[in-house]
C-alpha positions in Angstrom: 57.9 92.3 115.6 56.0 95.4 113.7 54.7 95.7 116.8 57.6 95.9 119.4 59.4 98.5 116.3 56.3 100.8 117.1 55.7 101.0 120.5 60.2 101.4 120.9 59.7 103.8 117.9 57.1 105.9 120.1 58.9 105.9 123.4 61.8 107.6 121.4 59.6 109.9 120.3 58.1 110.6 123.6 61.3 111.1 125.2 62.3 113.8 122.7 59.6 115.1 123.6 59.6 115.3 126.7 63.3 117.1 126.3 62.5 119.4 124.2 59.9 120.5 126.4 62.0 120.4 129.3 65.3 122.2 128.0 63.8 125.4 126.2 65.8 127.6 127.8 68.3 129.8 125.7 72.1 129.0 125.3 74.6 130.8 123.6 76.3 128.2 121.3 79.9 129.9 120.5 81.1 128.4 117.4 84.7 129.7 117.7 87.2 129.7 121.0 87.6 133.5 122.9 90.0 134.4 121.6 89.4 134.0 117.5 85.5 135.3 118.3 86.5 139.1 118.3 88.2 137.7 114.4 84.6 136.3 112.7 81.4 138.5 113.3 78.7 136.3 114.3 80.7 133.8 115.8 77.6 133.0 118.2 74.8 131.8 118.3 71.6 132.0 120.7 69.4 128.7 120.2 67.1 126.4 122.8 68.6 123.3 124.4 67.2 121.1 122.6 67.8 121.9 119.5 71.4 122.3 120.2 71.2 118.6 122.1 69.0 117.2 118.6 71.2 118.7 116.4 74.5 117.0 118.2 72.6 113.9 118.3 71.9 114.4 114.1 75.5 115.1 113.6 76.5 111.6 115.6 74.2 109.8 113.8 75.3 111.1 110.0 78.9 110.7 111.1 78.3 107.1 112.2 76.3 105.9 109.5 79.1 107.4 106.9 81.8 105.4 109.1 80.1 102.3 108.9 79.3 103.0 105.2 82.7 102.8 104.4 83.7 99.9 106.5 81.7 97.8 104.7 82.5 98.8 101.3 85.1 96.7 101.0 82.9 93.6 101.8 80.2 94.8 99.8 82.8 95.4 96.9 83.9 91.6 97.8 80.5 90.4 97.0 80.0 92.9 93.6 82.9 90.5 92.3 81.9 87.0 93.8 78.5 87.8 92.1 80.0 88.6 88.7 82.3 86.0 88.7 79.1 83.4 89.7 77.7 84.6 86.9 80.1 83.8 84.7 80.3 80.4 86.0 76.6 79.8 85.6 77.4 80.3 82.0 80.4 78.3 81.5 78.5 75.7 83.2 75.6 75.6 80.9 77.8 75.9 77.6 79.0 73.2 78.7 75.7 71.3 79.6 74.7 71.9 75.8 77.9 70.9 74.6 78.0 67.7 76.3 74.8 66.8 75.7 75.3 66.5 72.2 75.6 63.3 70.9 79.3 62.3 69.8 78.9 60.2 67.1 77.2 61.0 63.7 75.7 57.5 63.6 74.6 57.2 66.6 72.5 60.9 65.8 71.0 59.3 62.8 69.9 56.5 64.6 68.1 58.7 67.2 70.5 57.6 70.4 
């Protein structure tokens, strides 16, 4: 399986690559529309392809692991409380083992039963 993780792990890696290679070529990235550009100096920016493509593909990734992050927390919070509560359980439970397992009887604990 480490295996197969590798060699997928590598053909990603190759394929960026090869884009980046391929997609050098300038862009201008404007970060505002027309008409608010003339408002904010700077408003543009002048980068390759790829690293406009890379970064877009960063960004997807972040927001997608934060909004699956808190999808789960509720079911992760689920769990933090069926584990406490388990706990407490477990020692309810063995209070209880050593206090049924004492004997009942004062004669019968002299006698050794």
């Amino acid at each position: 399986m480490r295996t197969i993780k590798l060699i997928l792990l590598a053909i990603i890696l190759l394929a960026i690559v090869v884009l980046s290679v391929a997609n050098r070529e300038m862009v201008t990235l404007h970060l505002l529309p027309a008409g608010m550009a003339g408002l904010v100096p700077g408003a543009s920016v002048d980068l390759p392809l790829f690293v406009v493509s890379l970064i877009s593909i960063l960004v997807g990734l972040v927001i997608g692991y934060l909004l699956e992050y808190l999808r789960e927390y509720k079911h992760r919070r689920r769990a933090a409380e069926k584990a406490r509560e388990a706990r407490t359980l477990n020692r309810e439970v063995d209070t209880l083992r050593r206090e049924t397992n004492k004997p009942k009887d004062d004669v019968l604990a002299l006698i050794g039963n």
